[in-house]
N, C-alpha and C positions, 0 to 999 in steps of 0.2 A: 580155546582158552576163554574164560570169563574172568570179568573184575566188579566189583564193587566196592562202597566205602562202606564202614563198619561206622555207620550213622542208623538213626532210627527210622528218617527217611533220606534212600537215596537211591540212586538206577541200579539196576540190574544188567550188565550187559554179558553177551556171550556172542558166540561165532568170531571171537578175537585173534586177531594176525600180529603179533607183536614185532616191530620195523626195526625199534631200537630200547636200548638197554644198557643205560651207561650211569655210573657215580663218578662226577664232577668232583670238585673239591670242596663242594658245598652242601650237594642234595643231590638225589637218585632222579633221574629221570625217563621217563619211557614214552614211548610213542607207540600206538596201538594202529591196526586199522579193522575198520570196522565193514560188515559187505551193506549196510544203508545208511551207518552216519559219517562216513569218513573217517578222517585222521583224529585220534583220539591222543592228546597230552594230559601225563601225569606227574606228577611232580612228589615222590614223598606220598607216594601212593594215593592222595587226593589230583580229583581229575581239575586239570586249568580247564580244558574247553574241550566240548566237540564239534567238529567241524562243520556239520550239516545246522547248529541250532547256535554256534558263534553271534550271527548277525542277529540275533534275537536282542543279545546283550550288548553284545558292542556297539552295537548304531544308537539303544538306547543311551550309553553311558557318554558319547559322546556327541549327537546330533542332539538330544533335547537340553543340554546345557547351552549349546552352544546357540540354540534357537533364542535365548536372553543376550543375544551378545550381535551388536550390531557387525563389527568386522574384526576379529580376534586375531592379533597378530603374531601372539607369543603364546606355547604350551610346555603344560610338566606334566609327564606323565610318570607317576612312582609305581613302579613296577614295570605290568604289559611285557613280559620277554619275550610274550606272542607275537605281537606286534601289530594286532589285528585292531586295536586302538590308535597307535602311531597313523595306521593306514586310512582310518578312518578322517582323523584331524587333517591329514595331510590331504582331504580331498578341498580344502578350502580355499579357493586363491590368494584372500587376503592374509593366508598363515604363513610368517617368511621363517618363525624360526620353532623348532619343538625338540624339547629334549626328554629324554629315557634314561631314565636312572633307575637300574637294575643291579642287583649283587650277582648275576649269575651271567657272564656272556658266552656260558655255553647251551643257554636254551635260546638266544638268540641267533646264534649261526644250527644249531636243528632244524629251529623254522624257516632260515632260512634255504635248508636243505632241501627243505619238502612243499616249500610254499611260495607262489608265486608273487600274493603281495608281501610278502618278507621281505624278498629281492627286490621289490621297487622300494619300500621304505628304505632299506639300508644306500640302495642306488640316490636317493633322493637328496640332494645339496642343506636340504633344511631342517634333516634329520642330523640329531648328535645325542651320540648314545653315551653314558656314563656311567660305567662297572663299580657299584658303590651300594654300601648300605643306605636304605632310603631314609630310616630316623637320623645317622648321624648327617645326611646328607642338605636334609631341610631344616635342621637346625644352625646349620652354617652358612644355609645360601644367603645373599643379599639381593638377587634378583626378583625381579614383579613380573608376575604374569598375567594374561588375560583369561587362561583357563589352566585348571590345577585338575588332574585327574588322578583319583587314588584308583590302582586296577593292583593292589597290593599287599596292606597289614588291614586288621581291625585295628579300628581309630580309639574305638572307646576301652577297648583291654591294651595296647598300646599308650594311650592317653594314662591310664593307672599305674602302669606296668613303669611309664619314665618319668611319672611325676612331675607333667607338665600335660598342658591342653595342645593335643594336636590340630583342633578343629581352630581355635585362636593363630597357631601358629599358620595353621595353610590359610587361614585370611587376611594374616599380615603379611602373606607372600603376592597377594593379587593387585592387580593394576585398580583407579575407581573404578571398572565400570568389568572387571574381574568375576570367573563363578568358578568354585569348588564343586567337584560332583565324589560321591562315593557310594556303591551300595555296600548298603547292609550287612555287615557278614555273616547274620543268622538268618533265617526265614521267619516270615512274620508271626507264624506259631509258638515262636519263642518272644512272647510281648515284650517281654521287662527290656531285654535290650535292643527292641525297636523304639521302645518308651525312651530309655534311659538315650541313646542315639540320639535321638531328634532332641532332645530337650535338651543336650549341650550344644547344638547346632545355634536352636533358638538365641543361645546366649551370644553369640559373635555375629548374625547378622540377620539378612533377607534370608527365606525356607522357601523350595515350594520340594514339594516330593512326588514319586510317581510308584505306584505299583508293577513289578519288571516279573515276565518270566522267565528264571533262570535255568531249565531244564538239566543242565549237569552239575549243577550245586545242590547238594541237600536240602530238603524241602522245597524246591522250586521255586517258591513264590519269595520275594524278596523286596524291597523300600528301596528306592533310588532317593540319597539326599542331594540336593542342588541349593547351597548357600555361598553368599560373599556380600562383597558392598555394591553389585549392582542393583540401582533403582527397582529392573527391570521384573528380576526376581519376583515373580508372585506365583500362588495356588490359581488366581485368576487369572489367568494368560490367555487369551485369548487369538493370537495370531502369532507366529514368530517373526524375533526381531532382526535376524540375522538376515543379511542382502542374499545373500549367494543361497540360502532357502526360499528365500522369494521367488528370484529365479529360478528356482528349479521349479517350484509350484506349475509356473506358465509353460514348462516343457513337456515334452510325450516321454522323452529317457529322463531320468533321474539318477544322480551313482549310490542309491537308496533301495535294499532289497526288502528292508521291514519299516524304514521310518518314513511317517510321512509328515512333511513340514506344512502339513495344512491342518493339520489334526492335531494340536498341539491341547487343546481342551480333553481329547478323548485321552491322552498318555499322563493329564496332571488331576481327572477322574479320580476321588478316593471311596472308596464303599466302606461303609456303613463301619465293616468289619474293622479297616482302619481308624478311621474316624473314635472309635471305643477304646483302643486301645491310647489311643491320644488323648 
């Protein structure tokens, strides 16, 4: 069995084992496995992730925001029914509470089927999941966070589509010293709305951005934005500010298979390419 997205750029896969094959009351979802990249999730016949190139993105999406954040106590994660972002945040000691607001909790219990960090987020006291549309859902919160993670809608067709600024509203969800992170939804080859993306970011507060490879997303290559009201926020970053990366720098194990918290200058690198488009 093979699949592919009917994009202009996007994988080719074949030698496919299909696990599961199910329509929810929401969306079609299937689980692939693959014989070198592992478990493969699609949703609506666009792939969420594969397994072997996960930690590519998800460490990005959530270890270099959180590198601006000295001890982050509180997350929101909109989307994620992966859960491979929850898993990620939840590796920080000073994190006591993270919630998951998904419309779907039946890709939630999938992964949890098939995946062993599933079962520790769901096992985990400081996880709370909540089955909900994520627009209606952030438009009514009153809570403040210290990290806000879109792993969910396009912000800026979302942002037109409801007639209000979501990049405004997820900064008035943040704690002071708070970061937003979101990539992209297109690939940088599509300028205008990597253009049009950051310049509504620019308007509500601190930017810095990084270049991410995102291997099962079309076009690969993709913007990671990192904005809110913390100081820390800059393109010039030079060390990270979070403790528990610090500590890990001084150790031989680290629970980091692609991020390195010492390299925080090489991940907020922008070439040329971007720079032009800006």
């Amino acid at each position: 069995m093979h699949f592919y997205e009917k994009e202009t750029i996007s994988l080719y896969l074949d030698e496919l084992e299909i696990l599961e094959d199910i329509i929810t009351e929401k969306q079609k979802v299937k689980i692939y496995s693959h014989p070198l990249l592992g478990l493969i999730l699609t949703i609506n016949n666009e792939i969420q992730h594969i397994e072997r190139y996960q930690c590519l993105y998800h460490e990005l999406l959530v270890h270099l925001p959180v590198s601006f954040c000295a001890e982050p106590k509180t997350a929101l994660i909109i989307g994620g029914g992966s859960l491979f972002a929850a898993h990620e945040i939840l590796k920080y000691p000073s994190i006591k509470k993270v919630v998951l607001c998904d419309h779907d909790h039946s890709v939630l219990d999938l992964m949890e089927k098939y995946y062993s960090h599933a079962k520790m987020v769901k096992k985990d006291l400081r996880f709370h999941f909540i089955e909900h549309d994520g627009i209606a859902y952030i438009q009514n919160v009153a809570e403040k966070y210290d990290v806000i993670i879109n792993d969910c809608f396009n912000l800026l067709n979302e942002s037109k589509k409801n007639d209000f600024s979501l990049y405004q509203k997820l900064n008035s969800m943040l704690t002071v010293e708070g970061v937003c992170v979101d990539i992209i939804y297109r690939h940088i080859f599509d300028g205008s709305i990597t253009h049009d993306s950051i310049q509504k970011i620019k308007e509500v507060g601190n930017i810095a951005l990084s270049l991410v490879a995102v291997p099962e997303y079309p076009g690969i290559l993709h913007i990671e934005t990192i904005w809110g009201k913390n100081s820390n926020i800059s393109q010039y970053c030079k060390a990270t500010h979070n403790l528990f990366q610090k500590e890990c720098i001084t150790k031989e194990n680290t629970p980091f298979y692609f991020f390195s918290p010492e390299n925080i200058p090489f991940y907020l690198y922008l070439p040329p390419y971007i720079k032009n488009i800006l």
